[in-house]
Kinemage of the C-alpha trace (Angstrom):
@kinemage 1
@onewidth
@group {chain A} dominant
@subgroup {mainchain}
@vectorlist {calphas} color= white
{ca unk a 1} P 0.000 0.000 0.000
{ca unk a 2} L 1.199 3.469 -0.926
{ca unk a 3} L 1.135 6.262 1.566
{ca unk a 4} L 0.354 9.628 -0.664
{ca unk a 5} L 1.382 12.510 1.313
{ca unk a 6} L 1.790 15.694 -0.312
{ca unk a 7} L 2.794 18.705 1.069
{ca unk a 8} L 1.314 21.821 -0.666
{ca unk a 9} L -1.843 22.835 -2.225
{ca unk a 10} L -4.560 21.150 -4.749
{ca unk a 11} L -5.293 22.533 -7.513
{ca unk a 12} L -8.876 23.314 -6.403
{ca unk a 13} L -7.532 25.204 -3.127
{ca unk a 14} L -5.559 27.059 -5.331
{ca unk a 15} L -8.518 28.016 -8.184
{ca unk a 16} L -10.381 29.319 -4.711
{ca unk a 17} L -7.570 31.034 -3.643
{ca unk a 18} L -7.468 32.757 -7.149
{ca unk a 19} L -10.857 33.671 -7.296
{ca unk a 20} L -11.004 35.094 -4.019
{ca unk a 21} L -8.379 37.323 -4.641
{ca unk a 22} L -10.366 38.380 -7.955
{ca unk a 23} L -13.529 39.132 -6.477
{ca unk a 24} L -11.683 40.956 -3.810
{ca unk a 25} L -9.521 43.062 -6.340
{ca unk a 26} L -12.490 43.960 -8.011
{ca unk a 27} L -13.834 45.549 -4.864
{ca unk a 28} L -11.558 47.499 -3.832
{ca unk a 29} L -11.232 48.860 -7.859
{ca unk a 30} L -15.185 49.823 -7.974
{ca unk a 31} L -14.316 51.701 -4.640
{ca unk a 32} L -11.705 53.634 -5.772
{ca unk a 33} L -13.684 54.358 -8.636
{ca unk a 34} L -16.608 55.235 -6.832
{ca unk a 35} L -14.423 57.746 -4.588
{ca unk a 36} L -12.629 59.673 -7.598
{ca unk a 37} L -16.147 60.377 -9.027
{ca unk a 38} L -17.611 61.390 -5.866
{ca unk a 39} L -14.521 63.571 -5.519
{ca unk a 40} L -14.125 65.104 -9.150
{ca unk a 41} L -18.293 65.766 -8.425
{ca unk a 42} L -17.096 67.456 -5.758
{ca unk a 43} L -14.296 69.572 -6.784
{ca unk a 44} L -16.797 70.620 -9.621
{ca unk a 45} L -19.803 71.746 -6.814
{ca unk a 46} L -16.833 73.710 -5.284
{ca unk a 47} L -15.747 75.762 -8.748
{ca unk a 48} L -19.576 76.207 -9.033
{ca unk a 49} L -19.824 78.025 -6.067
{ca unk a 50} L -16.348 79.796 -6.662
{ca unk a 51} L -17.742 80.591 -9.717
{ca unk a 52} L -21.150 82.228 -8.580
{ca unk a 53} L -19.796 83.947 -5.528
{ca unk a 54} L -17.305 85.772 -7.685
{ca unk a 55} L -20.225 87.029 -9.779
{ca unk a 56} L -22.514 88.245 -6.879
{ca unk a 57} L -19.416 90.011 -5.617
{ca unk a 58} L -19.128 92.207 -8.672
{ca unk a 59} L -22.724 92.563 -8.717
{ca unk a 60} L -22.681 93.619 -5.467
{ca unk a 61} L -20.173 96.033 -6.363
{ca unk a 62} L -22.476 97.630 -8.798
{ca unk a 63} L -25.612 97.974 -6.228
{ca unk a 64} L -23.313 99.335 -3.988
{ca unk a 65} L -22.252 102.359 -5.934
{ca unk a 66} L -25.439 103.169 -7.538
{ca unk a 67} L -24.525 102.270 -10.997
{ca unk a 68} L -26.481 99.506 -12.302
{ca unk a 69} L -27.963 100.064 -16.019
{ca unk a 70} L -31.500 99.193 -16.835
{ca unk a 71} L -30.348 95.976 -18.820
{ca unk a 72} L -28.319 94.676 -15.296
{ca unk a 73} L -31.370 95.736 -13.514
{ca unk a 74} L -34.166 93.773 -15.606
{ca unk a 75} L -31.249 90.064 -14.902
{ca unk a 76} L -30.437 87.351 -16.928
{ca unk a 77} L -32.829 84.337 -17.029
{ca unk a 78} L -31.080 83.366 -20.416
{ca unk a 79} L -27.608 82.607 -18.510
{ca unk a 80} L -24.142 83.490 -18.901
{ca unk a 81} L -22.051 80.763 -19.641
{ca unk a 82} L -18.798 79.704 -17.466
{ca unk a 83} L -16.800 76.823 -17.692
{ca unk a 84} L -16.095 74.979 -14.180
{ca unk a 85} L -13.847 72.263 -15.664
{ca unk a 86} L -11.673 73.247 -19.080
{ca unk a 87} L -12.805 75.759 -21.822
{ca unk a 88} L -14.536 76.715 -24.883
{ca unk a 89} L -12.096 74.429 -26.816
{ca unk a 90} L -11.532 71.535 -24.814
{ca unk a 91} L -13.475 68.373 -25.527
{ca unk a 92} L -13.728 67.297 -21.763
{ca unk a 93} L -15.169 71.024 -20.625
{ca unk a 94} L -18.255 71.023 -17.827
{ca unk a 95} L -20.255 74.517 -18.617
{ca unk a 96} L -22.391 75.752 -15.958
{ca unk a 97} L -24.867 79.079 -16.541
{ca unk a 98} L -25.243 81.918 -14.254
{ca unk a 99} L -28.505 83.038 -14.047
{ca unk a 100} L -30.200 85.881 -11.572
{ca unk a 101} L -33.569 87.173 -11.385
{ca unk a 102} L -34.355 91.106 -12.160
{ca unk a 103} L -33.031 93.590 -9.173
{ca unk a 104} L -35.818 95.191 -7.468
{ca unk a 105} L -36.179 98.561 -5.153
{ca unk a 106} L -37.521 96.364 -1.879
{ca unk a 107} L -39.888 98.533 0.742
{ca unk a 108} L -37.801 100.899 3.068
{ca unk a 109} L -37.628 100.610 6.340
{ca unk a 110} L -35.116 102.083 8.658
{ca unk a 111} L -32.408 102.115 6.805
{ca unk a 112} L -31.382 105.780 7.223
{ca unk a 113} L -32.823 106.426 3.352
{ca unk a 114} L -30.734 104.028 1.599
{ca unk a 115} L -31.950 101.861 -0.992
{ca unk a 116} L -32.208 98.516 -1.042
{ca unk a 117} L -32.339 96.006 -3.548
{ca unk a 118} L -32.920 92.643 -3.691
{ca unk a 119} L -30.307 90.230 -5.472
{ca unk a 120} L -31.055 86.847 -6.499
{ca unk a 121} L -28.413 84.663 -8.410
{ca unk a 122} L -27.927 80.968 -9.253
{ca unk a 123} L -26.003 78.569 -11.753
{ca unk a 124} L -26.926 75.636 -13.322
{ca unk a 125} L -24.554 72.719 -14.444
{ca unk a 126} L -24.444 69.175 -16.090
{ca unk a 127} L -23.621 66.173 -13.617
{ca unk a 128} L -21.397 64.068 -15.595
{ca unk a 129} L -20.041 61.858 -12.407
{ca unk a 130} L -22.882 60.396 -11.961
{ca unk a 131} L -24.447 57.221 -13.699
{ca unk a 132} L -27.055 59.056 -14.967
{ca unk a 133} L -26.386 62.246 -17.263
{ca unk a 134} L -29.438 63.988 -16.992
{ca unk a 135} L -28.559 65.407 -13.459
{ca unk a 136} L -28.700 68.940 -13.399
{ca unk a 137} L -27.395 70.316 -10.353
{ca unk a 138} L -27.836 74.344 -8.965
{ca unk a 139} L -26.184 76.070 -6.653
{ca unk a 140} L -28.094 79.717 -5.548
{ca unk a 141} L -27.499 82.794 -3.369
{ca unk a 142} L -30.079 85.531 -2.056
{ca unk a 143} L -29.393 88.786 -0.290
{ca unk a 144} L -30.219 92.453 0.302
{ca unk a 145} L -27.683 94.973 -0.266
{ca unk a 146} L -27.855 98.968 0.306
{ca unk a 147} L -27.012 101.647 -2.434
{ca unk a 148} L -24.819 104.259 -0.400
{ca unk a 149} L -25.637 107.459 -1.641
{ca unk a 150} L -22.651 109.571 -2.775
């Protein structure tokens, strides 16, 4: 009678072994995945905001010192374009629109006979991250700032 004793593995412990491993890779690949979209969707909500602060700054600007034109005052509900990721000629560009409603006189109160006006502004963008492409995501600001008379 032969005695078989073999040290080492079978070739079915080692197939297992194998597709453990695979499965396991491939986790830890759709996770990293999964976390560089949620980031880049991220970074891009961030520019968007960059991007709409910096125009309600200016616009501010303009209340401020009395000078807003009748166009600026009746606001843009066609958008002005911006471009959060890349440019106008770059095939992997994200454009976002900045949009704000018309500027009104609001009642006065006690505001020592200043003005105020009413500023509402917002911008739109494409979701690309996510596994759907019809995501539109918006980002918006409101406030009340005072003309200072000169």
């Amino acid at each position: 009678m032969k005695n078989h004793s073999s040290r080492g593995f079978t070739f079915i412990e080692v197939l297992i072994a194998v597709v453990i491993t695979s499965v396991a890779a491939y986790g830890l690949m759709l996770g990293a995945v999964h976390a560089r979209g949620e980031l880049q969707a991220l970074e891009i909500r961030e520019r968007a905001t960059e991007e709409l602060l910096s125009f309600v700054e200016g616009m501010k600007g303009r209340i401020a010192d009395g000078r807003l034109s009748g166009v600026e005052r009746s606001g843009n509900l066609e958008g002005e374009q911006v471009f959060l990721l890349g440019n106008d000629e770059n095939p992997d560009r994200i454009a976002a629109k900045i949009y704000y409603d018309p500027i009104f006189k609001e009642p006065a109160d006690s505001t020592g006979g200043m003005d105020r006006y009413r500023l509402k502004a917002w911008i739109t963008w494409q979701d690309y991250t996510s596994a759907r492409y019809d995501v539109k995501k918006t980002r918006e600001v409101e406030m009340v700032m005072l003309e200072f008379p000169l």
